[in-house]
Structure formats: structure tokens, C-alpha cells
C-alpha positions in Angstrom: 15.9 -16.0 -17.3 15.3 -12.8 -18.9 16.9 -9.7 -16.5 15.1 -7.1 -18.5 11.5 -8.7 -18.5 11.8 -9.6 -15.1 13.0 -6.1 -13.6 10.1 -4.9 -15.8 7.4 -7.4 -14.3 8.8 -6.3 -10.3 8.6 -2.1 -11.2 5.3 -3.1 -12.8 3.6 -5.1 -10.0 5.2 -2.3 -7.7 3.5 -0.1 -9.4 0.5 -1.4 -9.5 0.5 -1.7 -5.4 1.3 1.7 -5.0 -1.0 3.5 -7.1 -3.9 1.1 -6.0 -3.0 1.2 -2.2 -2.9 5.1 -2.1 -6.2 5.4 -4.0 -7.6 2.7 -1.4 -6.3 5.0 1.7 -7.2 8.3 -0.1 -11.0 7.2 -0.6 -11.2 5.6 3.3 -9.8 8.7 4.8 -12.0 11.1 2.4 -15.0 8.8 3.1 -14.4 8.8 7.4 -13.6 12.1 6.5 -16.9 13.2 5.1 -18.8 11.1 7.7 -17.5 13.0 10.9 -15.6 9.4 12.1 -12.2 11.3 11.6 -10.7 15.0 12.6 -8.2 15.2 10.6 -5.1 15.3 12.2 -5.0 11.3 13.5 -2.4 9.0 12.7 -2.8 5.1 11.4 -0.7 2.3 11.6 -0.7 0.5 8.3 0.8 -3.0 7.3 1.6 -4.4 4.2 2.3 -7.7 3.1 4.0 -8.9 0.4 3.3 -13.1 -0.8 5.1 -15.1 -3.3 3.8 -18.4 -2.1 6.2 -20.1 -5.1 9.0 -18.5 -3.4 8.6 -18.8 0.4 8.1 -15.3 0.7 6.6 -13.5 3.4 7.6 -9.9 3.9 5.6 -8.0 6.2 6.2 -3.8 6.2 5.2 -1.4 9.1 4.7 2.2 9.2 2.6 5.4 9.9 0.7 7.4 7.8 -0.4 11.1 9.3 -3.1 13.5 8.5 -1.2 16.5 9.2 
């Protein structure tokens, strides 16, 4: 096994999560936003849920994200 490639791959396919999962939020919000289904101040629950189905892996993250 390769340390370096596979530190690379993991910051990668992090990457890749985060910058698609907060333009995924951003456009939902904006969208309820702009159709009158939010205020602006509320506060959502979110979940994410990380798979490696060759490793057994099933890691589940809770949190918050708020509007103001």
C-alpha cells in the first residue's frame, strides 16, 4: 500500500463531499428561500452517512446547521 496515494484519494473524496454537500444545502435553502417555505432564521437537523460496503463501514454524523 501506497500511504501517499491513499491519504490523497481520502482528502480527495472528502473534498468532493464537502464542496458538493454545501452547494446541495446552499441551492435548497436559497430555493425554500425564494418560495416563502422558509423565514430565515430556522434551524435543520442534517445527517450524513459515510459507506465503504468493502470495509464494513457505517458511520453516521449528526449535527445542526442554522440560518442565523
Amino acid at each position: 500500500m501506497n500511504d501517499d496515494t491513499f491519504n490523497m484519494d481520502i482528502r480527495k473524496f472528502l473534498k468532493k463531499v464537502g464542496v458538493t454537500s454545501q452547494r446541495e444545502i446552499e441551492l435548497a435553502v436559497h430555493d425554500a428561500l425564494q418560495a416563502g417555505k422558509l423565514v430565515g432564521n430556522e434551524k435543520f437537523a442534517v445527517k450524513m452517512t459515510l459507506e465503504v460496503p468493502a470495509l464494513n463501514i457505517h458511520h453516521v454524523i449528526d449535527g445542526e446547521i442554522a440560518l442565523e
